[in-house]
C-alpha positions as CSV (number, residue, x, y, z in Angstrom):
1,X,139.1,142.3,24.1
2,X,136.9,140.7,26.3
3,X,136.0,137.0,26.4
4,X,132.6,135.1,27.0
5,X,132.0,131.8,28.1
6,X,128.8,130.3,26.9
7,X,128.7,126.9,29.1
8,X,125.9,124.3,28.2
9,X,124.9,122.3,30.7
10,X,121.9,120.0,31.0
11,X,118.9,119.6,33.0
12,X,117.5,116.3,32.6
13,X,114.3,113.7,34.2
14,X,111.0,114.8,34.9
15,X,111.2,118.2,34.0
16,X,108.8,120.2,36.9
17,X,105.3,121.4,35.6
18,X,103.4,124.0,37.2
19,X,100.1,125.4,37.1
20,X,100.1,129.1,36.0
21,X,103.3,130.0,33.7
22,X,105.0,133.1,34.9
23,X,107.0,134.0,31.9
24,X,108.2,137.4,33.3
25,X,111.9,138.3,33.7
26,X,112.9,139.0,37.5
27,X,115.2,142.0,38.0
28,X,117.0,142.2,41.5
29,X,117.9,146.1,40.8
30,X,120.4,148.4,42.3
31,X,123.4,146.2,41.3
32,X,126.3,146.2,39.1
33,X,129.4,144.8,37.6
34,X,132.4,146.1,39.4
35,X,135.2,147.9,37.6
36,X,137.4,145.1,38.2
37,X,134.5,142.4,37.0
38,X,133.9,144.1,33.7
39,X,137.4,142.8,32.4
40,X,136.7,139.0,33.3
41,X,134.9,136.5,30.7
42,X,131.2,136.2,30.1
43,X,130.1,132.7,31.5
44,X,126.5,131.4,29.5
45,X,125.6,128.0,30.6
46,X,122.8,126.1,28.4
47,X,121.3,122.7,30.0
48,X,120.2,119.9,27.2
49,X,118.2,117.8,29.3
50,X,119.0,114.2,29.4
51,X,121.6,114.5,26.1
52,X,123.1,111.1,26.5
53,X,126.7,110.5,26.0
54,X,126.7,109.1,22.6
55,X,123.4,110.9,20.9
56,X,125.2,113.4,19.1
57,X,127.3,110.5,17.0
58,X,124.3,108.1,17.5
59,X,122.3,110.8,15.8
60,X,124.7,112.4,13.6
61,X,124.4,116.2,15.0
62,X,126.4,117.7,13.0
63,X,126.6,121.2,14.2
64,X,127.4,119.8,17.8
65,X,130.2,117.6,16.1
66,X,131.7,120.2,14.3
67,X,132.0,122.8,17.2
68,X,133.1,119.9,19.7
69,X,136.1,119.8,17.0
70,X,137.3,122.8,17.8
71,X,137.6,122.3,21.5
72,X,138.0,119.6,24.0
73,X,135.6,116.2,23.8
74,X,135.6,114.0,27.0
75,X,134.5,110.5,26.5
76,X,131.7,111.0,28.8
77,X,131.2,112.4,31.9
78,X,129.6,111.0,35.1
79,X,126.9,112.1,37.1
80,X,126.4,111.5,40.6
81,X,123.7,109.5,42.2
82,X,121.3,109.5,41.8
83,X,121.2,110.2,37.9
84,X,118.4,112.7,38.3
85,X,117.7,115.9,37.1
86,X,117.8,118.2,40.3
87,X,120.6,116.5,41.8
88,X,122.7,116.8,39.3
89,X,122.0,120.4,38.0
90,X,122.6,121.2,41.5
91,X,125.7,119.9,41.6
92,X,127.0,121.1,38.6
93,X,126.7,124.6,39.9
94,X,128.0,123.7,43.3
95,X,130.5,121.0,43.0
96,X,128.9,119.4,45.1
97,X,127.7,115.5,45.4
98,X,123.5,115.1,46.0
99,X,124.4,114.4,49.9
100,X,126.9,116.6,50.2
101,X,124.3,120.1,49.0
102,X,121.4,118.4,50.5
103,X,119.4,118.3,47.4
104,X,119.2,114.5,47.0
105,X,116.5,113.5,44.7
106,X,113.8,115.0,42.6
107,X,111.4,113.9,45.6
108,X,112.4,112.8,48.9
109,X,111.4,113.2,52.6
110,X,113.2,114.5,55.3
111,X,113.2,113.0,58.7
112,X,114.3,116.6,60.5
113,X,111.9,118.4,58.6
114,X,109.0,115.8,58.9
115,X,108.3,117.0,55.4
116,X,108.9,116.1,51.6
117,X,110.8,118.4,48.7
118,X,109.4,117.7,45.6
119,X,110.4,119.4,42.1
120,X,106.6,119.9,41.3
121,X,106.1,121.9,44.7
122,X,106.3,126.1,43.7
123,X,106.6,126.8,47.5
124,X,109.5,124.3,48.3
125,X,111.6,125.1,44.7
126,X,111.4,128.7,46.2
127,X,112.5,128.1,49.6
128,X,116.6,128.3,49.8
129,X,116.3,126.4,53.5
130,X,116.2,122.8,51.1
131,X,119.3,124.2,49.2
132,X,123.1,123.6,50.7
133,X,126.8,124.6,49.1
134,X,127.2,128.2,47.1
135,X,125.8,127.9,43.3
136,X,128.1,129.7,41.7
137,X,125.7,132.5,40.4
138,X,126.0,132.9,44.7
139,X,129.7,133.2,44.5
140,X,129.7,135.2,41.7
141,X,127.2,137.7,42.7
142,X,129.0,138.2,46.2
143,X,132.2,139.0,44.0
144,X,130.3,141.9,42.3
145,X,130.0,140.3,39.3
146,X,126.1,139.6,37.3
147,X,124.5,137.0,36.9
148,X,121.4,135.8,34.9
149,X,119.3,132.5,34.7
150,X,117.3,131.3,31.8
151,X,116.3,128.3,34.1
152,X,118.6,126.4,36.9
153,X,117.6,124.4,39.8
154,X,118.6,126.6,42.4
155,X,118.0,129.9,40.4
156,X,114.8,130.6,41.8
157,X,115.6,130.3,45.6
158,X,117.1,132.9,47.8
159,X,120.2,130.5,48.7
160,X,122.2,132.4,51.4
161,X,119.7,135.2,50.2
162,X,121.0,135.6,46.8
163,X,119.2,135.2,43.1
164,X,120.9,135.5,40.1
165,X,120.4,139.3,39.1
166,X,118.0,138.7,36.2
167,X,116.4,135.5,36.7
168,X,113.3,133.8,35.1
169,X,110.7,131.1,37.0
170,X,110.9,127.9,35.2
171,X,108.2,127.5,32.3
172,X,108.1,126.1,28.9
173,X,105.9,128.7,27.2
174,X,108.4,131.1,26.2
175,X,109.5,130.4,22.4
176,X,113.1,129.1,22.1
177,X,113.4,132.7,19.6
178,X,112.5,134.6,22.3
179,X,114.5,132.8,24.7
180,X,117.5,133.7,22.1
181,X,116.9,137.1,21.9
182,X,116.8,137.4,25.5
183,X,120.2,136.2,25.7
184,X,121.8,138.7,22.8
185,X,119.6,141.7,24.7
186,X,121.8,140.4,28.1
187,X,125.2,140.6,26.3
188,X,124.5,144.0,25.0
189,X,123.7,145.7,28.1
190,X,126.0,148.4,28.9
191,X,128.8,146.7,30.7
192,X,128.2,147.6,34.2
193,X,124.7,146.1,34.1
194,X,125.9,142.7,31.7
195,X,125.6,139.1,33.0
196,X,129.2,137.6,33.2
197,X,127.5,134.1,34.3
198,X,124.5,133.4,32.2
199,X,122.3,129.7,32.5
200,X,119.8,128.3,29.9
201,X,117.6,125.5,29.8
202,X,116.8,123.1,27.1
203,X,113.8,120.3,27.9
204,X,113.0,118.4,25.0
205,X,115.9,115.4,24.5
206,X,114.5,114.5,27.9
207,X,111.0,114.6,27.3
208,X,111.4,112.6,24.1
209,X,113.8,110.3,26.3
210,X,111.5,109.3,28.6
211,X,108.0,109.3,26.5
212,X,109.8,107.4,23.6
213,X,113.2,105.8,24.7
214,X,116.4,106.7,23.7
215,X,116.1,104.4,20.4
216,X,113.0,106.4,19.5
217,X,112.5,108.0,16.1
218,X,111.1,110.9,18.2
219,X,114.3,111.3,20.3
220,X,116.5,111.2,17.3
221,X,114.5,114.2,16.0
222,X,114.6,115.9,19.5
223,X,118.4,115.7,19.4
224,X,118.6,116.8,16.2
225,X,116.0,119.8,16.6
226,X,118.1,120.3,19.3
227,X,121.3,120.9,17.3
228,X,119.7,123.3,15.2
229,X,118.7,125.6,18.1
230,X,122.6,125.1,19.5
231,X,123.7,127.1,16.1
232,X,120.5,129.3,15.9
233,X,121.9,130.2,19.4
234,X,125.9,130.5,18.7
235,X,125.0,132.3,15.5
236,X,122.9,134.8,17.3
237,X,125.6,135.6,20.1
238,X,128.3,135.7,17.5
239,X,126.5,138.9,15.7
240,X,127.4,140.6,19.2
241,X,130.7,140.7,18.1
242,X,131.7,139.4,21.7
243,X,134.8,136.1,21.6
244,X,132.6,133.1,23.1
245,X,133.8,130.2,25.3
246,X,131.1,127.6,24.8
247,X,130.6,124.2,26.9
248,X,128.0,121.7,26.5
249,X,127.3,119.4,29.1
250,X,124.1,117.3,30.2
251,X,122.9,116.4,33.8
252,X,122.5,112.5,33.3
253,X,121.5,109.9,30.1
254,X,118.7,107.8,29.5
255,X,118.0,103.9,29.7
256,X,115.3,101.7,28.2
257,X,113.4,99.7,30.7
258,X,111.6,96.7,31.1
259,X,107.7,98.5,30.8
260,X,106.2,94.8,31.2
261,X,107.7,93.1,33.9
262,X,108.2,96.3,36.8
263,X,109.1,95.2,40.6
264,X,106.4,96.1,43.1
265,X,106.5,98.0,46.0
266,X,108.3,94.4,48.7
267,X,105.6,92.7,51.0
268,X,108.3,93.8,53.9
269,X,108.0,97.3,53.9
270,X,105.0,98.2,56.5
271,X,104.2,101.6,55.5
272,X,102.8,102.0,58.8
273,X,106.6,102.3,60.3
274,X,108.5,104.0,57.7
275,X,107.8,106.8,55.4
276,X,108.5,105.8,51.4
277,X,109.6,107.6,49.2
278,X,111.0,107.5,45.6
279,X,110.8,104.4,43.4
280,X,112.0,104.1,40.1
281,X,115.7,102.4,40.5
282,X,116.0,104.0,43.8
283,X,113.0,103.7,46.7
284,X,114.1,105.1,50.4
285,X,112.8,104.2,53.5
286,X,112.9,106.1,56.9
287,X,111.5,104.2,60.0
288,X,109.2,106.1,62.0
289,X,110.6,103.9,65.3
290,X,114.6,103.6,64.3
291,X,114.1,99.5,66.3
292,X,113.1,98.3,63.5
293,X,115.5,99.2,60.8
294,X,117.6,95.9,61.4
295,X,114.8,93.5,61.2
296,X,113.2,94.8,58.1
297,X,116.4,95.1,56.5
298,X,116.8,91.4,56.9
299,X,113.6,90.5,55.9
300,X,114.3,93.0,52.4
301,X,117.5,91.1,51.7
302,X,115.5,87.3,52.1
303,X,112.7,89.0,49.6
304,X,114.8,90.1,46.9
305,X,116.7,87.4,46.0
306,X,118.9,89.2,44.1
307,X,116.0,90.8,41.9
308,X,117.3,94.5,43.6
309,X,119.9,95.2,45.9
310,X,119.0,96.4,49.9
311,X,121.1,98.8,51.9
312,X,121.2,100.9,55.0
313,X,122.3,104.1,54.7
314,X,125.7,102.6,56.7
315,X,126.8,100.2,54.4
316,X,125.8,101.9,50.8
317,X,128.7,101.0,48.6
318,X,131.7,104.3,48.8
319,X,131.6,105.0,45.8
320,X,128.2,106.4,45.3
321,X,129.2,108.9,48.1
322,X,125.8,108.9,49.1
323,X,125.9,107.1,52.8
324,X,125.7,108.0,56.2
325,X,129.0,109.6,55.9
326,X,128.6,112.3,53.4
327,X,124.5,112.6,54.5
328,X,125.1,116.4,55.6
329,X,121.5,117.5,55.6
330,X,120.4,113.9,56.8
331,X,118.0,112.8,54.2
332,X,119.2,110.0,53.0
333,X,116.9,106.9,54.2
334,X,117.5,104.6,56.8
335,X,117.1,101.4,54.1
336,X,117.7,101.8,50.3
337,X,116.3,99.6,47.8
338,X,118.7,100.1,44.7
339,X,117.9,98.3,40.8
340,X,120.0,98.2,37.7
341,X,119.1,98.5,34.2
342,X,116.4,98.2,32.6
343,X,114.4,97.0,36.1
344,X,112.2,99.9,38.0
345,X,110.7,99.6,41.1
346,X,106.9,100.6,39.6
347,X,104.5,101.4,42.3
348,X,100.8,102.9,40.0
349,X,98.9,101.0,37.8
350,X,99.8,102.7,34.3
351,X,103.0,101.1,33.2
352,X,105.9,103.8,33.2
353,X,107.4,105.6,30.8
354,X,109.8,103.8,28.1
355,X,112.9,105.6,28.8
356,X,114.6,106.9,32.3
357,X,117.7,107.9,34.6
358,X,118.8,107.8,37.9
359,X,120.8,104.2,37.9
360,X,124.6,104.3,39.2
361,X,125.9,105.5,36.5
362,X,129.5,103.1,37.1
363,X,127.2,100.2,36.5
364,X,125.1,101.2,34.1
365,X,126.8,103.1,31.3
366,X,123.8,104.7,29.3
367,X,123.2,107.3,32.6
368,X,126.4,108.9,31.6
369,X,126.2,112.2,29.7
370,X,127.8,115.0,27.9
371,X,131.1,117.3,27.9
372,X,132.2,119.2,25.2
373,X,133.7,122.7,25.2
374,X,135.2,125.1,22.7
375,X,136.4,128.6,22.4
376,X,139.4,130.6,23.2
377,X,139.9,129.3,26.5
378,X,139.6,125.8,25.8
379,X,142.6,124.1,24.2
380,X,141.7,122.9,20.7
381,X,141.3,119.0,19.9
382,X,142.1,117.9,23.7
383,X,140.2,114.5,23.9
384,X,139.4,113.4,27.8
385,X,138.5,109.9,29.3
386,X,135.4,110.1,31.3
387,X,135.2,112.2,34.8
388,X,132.7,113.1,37.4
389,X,130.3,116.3,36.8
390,X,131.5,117.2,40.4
391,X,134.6,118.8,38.3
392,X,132.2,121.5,36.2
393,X,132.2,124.1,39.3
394,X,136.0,124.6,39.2
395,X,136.0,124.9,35.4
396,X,133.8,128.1,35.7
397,X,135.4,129.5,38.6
398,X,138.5,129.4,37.0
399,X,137.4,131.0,34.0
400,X,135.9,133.4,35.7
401,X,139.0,134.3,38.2
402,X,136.3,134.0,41.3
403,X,137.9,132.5,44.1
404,X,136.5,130.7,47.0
405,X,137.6,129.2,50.4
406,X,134.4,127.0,50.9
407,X,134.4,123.2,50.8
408,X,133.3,121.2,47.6
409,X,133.7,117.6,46.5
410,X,135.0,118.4,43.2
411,X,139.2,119.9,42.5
412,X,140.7,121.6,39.6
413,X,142.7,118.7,37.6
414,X,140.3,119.1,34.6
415,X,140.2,122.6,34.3
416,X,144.0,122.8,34.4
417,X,144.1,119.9,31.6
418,X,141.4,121.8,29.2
419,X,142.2,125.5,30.0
């Protein structure tokens, strides 16, 4: 009998908002699961944007606590920097860090181009030129073997000139019951037209998140509304009849932060000679004339005294792999302006949002987010210490029996130690 994996993952921060909803499924036609394909697992992955580490015991979600039982539990797991929402999606699918696939922030600028990416932009989500490494609805795909995508940053861009094979633009106006059904409807295709790799989206924790903070009474009830949907969902699929693998992950967690007392943008930076962008816990600079990178750097580190940290993209600490060294697509600024918890970098006039993400998540604990995983894959009551999301790809590949021969940042230890 055939297995499925259902594999929750979460998109998280600023979820992108776009004019005119288009809530009509994409077909890429003509293809079909090989004979050799139909006999591997069904991959579903489900994103719960911004589901912090601790909110399903902070918030008692039962149903998540009870299917987490039967599987493997890591004590958290680590995104990369930045802790943002496209970033870290994207890396989940590639095993990839930010620098290393090129997609580095929700919003950034880059110098090459002489243009920005930004998560609210149709045209520039679309275009697969922003988008490095192979997403593994790519690799699958070029195996033979479906895909489909309730929502994925990635998922709507020709990367190396592949989409998923039934694919959706990202809106919230589809009901999470239709949404459901959707999903059912893919597993019972006939078999040489069903989705082995299947990606769903789930907004809400991280609007509540942000609008409320992660205290909130509102994103207790998110998280819990939340739960419910998880077993509306898992009771749907299990009518199918199909054996599910199921792993719940999020993209990054959430932070409360100092609304009344915000950093402005430094008196140093002359926006006449560098190009801003960012803010928020992480602001990056690229100088128009590279001369005078050095001088303004010094005049940065005099300024802050101590209230934020000042970098150049040489001397960013290792750890955050985010530095000159591992800046493939080079986008990463010239200078960095870097805060901790709960201080933000707050450039408007309206105070920000309560809640947010996109700290280093080794210094500031409440970025880190979710891993659970159950099914017959998974060993059952296997308890992990924290790791980085960079080790999600080979989890799914291996799964899914896909090789591949391309570089990626992330190796196989944890999916050897949970399988």
């Amino acid at each position: 009998m055939k297995r499925i994996l259902i594999f929750f993952l979460a998109l998280a921060g600023a979820t992108p908002v776009f004019s005119q909803a288009d809530t009509a499924q994409h077909v890429v036609e003509g293809r079909r699961n090989s004979a050799e394909q139909q006999q591997k697992p069904y991959v579903i992955m489900i994103s719960a944007d911004g589901f912090r580490y601790d909110y399903a015991d902070k918030y008692n979600a039962k149903n998540l606590q009870a299917l987490r039982a039967q599987g493997v539990e890591a004590e958290s797991m680590l995104p990369s920097f930045p802790s943002k929402t496209f970033p870290n999606h994207y890396t989940l699918v590639t095993g990839m860090y930010p620098a290393s696939h090129g997609l580095i922030n929700n919003y950034f600028y880059d110098p090459q181009r002489k243009e920005s990416y930004s998560m609210r932009d149709r045209d520039k989500v679309e275009d697969s030129s922003w988008y490095g490494g192979v997403p593994l609805w790519v690799l699958a795909e070029q195996q033979q073997m479906l895909t489909a995508s309730f929502y994925w940053v990635g998922s709507e861009a020709p990367v190396q000139g592949v989409r998923p094979t039934y694919w959706y633009t990202y809106n919230e106006k589809i009901p999470f019951e239709s949404r459901v059904k959707t999903v059912v409807d893919w597993l019972e295709l006939p078999e040489e037209k069903r989705p082995h790799l299947i990606t769903f989206y789930m907004p809400e924790v991280d609007h509540a998140g942000h609008s409320y903070g992660p205290e909130a009474p509102e994103t207790k009830a998110a998280v819990l509304e939340l739960d419910a949907q998880i077993k509306q969902l898992t009771d749907a699929v299990a009518k199918t009849g199909l054996p599910v693998n199921y792993i719940f992950v999020s993209d990054h967690g959430m932070a409360q932060i100092d609304v009344d007392n915000t950093l402005p943008m430094p008196a140093a930076i002359d926006t006449a000679k560098f190009w801003v962008s960012g803010g928020g816990m992480v602001v990056e600079m690229h100088a128009k004339d590279k001369s005078v990178v050095e001088s303004t750097y010094k005049q940065l580190k005099k300024e802050a005294n101590g209230a934020y940290q000042v970098y150049t993209r040489n001397n960013l600490p290792k750890h955050l792999h985010y530095g000159k060294k591992d800046d493939a697509f080079k986008r990463v600024g010239d200078i960095l302006l870097l805060t901790d918890a709960p201080k933000v970098f707050h450039f408007g006039t309206r105070k920000p949002s309560p809640g947010t993400h996109g700290y280093d998540p080794t210094v500031v604990k409440d970025m880190h987010a979710t891993f659970y995983a159950w099914g017959p894959a998974f060993r059952n009551g296997k308890k992990l210490p924290s790791f980085q999301n960079i080790h999600v790809y080979p989890i799914v590949t291996e799964i899914l029996q896909l090789p591949y021969k391309h570089k990626i940042d992330g190796v196989k230890k944890i999916a050897k130690d949970i399988l």
